[in-house]
PDB file of N, CA, C and O in Angstrom:
ATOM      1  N   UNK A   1     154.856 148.868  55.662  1.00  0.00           N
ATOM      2  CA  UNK A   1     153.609 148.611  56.296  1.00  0.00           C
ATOM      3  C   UNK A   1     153.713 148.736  57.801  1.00  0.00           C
ATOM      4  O   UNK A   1     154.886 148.754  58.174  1.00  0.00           O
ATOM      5  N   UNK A   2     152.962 148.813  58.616  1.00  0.00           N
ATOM      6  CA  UNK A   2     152.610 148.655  59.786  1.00  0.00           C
ATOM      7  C   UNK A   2     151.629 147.319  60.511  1.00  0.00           C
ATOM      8  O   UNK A   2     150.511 146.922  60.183  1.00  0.00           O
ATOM      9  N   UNK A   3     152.427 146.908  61.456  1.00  0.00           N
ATOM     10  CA  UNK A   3     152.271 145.415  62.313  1.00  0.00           C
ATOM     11  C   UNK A   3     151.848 146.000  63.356  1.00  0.00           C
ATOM     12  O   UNK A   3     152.188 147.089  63.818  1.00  0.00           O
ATOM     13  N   UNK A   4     150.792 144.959  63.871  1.00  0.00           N
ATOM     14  CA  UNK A   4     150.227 145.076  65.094  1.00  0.00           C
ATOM     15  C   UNK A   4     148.926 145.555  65.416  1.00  0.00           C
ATOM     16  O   UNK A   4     148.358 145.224  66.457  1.00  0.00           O
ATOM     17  N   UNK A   5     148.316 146.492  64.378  1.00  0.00           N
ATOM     18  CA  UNK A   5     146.929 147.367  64.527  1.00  0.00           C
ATOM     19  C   UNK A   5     145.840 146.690  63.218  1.00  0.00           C
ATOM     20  O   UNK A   5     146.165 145.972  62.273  1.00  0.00           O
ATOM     21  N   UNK A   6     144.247 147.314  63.647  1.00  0.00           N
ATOM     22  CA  UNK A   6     143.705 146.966  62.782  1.00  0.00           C
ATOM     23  C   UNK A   6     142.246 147.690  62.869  1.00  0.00           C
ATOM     24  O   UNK A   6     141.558 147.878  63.873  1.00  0.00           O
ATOM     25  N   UNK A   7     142.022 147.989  61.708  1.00  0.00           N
ATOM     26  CA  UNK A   7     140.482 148.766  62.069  1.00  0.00           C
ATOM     27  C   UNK A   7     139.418 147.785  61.996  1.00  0.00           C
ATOM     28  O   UNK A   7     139.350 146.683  61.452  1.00  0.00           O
ATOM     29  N   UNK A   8     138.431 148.615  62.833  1.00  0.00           N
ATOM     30  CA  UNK A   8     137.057 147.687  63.090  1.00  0.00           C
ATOM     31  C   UNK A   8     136.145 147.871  61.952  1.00  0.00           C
ATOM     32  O   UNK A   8     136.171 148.838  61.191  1.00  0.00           O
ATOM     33  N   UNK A   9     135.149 146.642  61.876  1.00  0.00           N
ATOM     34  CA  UNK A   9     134.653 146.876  60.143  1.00  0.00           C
ATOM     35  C   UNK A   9     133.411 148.514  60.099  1.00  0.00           C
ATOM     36  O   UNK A   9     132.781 149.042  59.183  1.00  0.00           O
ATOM     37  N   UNK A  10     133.513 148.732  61.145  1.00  0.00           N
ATOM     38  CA  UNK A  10     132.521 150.342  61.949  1.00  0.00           C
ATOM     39  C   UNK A  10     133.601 151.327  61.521  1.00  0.00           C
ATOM     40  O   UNK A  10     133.287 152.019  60.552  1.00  0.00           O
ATOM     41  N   UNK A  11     134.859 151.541  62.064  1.00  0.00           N
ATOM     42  CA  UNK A  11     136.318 152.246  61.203  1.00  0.00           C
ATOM     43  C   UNK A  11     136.687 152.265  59.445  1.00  0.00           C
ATOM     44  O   UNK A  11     137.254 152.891  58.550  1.00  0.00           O
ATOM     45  N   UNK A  12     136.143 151.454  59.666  1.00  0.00           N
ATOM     46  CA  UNK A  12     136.506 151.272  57.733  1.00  0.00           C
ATOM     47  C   UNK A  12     135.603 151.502  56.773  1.00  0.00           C
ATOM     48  O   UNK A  12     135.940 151.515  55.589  1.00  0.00           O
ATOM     49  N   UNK A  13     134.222 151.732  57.207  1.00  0.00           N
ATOM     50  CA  UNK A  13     132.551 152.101  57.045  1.00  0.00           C
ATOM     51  C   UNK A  13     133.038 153.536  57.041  1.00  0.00           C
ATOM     52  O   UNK A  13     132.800 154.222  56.046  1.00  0.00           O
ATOM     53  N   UNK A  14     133.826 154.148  58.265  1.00  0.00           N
ATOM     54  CA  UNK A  14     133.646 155.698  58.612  1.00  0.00           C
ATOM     55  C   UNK A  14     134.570 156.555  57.880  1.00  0.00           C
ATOM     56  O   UNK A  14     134.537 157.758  57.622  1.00  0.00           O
ATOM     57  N   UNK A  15     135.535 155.481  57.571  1.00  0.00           N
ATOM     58  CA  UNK A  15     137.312 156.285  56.676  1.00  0.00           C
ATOM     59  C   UNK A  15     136.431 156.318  55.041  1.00  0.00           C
ATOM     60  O   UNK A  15     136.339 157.405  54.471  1.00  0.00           O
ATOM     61  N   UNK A  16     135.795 154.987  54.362  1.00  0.00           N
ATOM     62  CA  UNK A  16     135.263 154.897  53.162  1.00  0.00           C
ATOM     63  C   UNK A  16     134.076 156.121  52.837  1.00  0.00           C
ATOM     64  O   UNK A  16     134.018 156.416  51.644  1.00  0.00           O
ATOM     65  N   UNK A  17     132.992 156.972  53.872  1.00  0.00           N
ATOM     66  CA  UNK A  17     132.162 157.761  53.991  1.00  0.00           C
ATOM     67  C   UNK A  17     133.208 158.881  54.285  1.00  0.00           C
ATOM     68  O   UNK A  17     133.236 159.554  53.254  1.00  0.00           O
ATOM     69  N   UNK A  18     134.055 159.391  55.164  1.00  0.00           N
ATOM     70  CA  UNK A  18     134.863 160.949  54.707  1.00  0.00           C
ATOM     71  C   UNK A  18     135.790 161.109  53.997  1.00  0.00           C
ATOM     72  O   UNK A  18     136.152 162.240  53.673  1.00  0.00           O
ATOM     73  N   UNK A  19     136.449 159.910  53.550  1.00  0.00           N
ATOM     74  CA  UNK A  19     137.525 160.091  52.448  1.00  0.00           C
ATOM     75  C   UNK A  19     136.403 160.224  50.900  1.00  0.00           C
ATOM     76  O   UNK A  19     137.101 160.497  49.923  1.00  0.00           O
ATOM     77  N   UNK A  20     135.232 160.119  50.621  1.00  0.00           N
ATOM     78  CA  UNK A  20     134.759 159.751  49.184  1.00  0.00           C
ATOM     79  C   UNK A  20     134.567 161.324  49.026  1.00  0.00           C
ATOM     80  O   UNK A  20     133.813 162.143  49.551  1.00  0.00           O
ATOM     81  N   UNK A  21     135.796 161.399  47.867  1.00  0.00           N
ATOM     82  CA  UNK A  21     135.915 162.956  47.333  1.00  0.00           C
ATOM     83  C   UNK A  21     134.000 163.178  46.829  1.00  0.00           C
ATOM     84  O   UNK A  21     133.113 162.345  46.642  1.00  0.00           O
ATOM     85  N   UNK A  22     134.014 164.654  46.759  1.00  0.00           N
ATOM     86  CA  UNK A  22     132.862 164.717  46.012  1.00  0.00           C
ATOM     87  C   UNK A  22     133.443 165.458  44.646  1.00  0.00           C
ATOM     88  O   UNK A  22     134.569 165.807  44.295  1.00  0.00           O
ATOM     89  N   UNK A  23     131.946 165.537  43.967  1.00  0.00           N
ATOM     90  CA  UNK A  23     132.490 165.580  42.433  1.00  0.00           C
ATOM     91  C   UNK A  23     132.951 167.152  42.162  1.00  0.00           C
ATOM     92  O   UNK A  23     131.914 167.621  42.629  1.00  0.00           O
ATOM     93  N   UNK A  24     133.514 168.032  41.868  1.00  0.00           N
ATOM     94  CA  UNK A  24     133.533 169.109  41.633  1.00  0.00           C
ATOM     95  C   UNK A  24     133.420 169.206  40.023  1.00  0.00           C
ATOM     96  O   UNK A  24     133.275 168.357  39.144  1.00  0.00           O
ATOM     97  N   UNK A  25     133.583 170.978  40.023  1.00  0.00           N
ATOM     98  CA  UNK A  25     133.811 171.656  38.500  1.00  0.00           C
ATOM     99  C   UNK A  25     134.845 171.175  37.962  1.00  0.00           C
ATOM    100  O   UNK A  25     135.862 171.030  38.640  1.00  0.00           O
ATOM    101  N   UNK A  26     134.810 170.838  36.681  1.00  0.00           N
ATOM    102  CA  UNK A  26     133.952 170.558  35.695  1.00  0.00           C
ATOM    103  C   UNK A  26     133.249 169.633  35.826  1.00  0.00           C
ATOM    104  O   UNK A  26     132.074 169.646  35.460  1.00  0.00           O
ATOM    105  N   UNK A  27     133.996 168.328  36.544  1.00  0.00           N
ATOM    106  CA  UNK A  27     133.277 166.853  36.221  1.00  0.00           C
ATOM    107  C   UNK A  27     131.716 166.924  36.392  1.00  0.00           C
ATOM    108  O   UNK A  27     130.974 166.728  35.429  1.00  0.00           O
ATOM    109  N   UNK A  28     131.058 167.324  38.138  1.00  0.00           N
ATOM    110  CA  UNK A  28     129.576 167.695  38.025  1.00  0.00           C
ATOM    111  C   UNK A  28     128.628 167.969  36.477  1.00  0.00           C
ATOM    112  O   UNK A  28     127.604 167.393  36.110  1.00  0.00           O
ATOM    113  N   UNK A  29     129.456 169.114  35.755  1.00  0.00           N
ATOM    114  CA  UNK A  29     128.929 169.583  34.770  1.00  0.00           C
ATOM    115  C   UNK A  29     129.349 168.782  33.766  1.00  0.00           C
ATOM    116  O   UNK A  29     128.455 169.048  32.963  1.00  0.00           O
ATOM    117  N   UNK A  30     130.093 167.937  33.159  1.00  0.00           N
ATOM    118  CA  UNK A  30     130.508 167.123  32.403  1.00  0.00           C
ATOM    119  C   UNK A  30     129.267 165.601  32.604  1.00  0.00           C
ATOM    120  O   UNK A  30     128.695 165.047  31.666  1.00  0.00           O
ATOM    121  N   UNK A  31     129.169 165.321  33.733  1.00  0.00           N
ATOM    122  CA  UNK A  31     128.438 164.286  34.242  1.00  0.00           C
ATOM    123  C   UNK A  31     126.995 164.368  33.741  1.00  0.00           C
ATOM    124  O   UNK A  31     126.446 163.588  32.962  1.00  0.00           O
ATOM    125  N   UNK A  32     126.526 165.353  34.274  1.00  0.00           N
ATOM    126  CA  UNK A  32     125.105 166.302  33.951  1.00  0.00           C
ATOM    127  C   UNK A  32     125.137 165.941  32.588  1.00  0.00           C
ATOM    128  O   UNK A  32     124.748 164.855  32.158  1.00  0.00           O
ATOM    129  N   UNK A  33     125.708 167.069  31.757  1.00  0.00           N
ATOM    130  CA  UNK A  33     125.450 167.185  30.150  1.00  0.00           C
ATOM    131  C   UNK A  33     125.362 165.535  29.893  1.00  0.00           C
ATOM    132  O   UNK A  33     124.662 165.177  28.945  1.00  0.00           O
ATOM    133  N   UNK A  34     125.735 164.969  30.334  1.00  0.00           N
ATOM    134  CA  UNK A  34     126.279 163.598  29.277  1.00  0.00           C
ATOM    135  C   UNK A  34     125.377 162.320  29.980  1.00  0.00           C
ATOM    136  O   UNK A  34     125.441 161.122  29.707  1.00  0.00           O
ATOM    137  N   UNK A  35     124.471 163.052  31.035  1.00  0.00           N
ATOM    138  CA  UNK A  35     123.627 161.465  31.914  1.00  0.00           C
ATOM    139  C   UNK A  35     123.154 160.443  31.494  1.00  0.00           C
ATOM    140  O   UNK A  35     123.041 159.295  31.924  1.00  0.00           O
ATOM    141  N   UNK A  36     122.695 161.325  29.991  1.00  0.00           N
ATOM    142  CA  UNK A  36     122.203 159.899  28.913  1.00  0.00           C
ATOM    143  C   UNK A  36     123.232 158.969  28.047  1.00  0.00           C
ATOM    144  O   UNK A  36     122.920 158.081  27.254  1.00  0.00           O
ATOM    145  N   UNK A  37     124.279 159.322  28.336  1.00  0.00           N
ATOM    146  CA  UNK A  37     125.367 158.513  27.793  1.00  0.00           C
ATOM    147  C   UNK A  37     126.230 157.585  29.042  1.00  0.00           C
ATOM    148  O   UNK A  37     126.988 156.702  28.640  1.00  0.00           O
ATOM    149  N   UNK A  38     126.119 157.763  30.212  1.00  0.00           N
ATOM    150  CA  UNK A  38     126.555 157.591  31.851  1.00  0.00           C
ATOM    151  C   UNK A  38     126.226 155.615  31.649  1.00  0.00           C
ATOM    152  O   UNK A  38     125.244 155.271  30.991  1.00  0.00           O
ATOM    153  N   UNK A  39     126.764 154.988  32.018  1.00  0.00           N
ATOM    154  CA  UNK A  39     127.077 153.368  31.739  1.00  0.00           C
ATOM    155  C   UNK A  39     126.351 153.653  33.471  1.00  0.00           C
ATOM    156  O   UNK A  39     126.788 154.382  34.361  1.00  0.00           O
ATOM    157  N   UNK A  40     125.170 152.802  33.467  1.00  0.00           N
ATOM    158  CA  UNK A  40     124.353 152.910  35.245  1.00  0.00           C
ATOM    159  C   UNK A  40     125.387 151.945  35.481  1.00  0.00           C
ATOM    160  O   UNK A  40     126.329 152.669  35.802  1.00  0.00           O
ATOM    161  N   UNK A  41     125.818 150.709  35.523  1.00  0.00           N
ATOM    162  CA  UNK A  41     126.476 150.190  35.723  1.00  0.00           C
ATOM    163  C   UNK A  41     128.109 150.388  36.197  1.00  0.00           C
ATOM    164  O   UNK A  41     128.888 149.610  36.748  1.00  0.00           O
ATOM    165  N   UNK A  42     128.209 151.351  35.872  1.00  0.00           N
ATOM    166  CA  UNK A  42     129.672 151.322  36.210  1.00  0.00           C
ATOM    167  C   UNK A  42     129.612 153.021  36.807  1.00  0.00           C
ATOM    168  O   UNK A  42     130.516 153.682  36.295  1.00  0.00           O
ATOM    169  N   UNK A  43     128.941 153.631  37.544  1.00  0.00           N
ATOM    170  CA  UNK A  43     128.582 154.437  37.994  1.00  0.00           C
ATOM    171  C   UNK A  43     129.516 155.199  39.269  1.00  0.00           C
ATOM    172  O   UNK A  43     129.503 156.401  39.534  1.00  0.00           O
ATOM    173  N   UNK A  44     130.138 154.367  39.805  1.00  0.00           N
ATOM    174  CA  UNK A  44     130.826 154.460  41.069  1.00  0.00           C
ATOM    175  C   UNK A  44     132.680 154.376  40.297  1.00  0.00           C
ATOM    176  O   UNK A  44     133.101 153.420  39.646  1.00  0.00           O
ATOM    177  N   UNK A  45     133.182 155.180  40.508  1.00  0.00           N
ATOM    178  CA  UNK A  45     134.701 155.223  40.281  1.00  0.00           C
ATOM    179  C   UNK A  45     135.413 155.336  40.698  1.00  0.00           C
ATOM    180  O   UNK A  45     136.465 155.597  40.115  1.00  0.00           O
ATOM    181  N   UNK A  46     135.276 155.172  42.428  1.00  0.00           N
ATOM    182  CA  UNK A  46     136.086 155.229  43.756  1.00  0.00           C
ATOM    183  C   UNK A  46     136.288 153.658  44.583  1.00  0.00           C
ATOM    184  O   UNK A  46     135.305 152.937  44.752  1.00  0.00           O
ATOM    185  N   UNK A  47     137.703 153.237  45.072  1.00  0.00           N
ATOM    186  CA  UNK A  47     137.635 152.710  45.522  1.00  0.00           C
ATOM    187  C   UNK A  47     137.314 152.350  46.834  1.00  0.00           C
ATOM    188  O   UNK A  47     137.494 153.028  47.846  1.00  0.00           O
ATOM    189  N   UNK A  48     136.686 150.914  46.719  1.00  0.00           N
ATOM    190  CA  UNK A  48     136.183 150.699  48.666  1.00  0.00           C
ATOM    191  C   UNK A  48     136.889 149.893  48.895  1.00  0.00           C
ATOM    192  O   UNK A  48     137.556 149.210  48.118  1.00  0.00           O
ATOM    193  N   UNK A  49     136.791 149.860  50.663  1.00  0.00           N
ATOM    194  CA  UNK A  49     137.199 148.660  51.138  1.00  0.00           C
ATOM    195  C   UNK A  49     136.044 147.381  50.811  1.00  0.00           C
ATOM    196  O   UNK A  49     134.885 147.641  50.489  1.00  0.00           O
ATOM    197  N   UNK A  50     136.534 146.070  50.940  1.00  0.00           N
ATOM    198  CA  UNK A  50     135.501 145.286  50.559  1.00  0.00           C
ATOM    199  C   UNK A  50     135.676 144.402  51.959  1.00  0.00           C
ATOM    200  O   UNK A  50     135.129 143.306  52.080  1.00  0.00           O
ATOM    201  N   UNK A  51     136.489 144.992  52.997  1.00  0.00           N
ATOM    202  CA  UNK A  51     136.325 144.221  54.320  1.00  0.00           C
ATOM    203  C   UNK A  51     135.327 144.260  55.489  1.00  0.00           C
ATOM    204  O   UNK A  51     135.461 143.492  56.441  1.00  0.00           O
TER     205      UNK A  51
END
């Protein structure tokens, strides 16, 4: 690990928005076909920061 540094909760907003892969081929098309089977609830499969 690394001591001494720390991001601002504005830094950790900005790393969570350009790190969130987007969906590509196939999954897009896998996602699509299947929307009526898609759990709304559990919709999101990336992790965040929660700080």
């Amino acid at each position: 690990g690394v001591n001494g540094w720390s991001l601002t909760k504005e830094e950790m907003q900005t790393l969570d928005t350009i790190s969130s892969p987007t969906v590509t081929y196939p999954y897009e098309m896998v996602f699509n076909a299947n929307s009526d089977r898609r759990n709304p609830s559990n919709s999101d499969f990336y992790v965040k920061s929660t700080a």
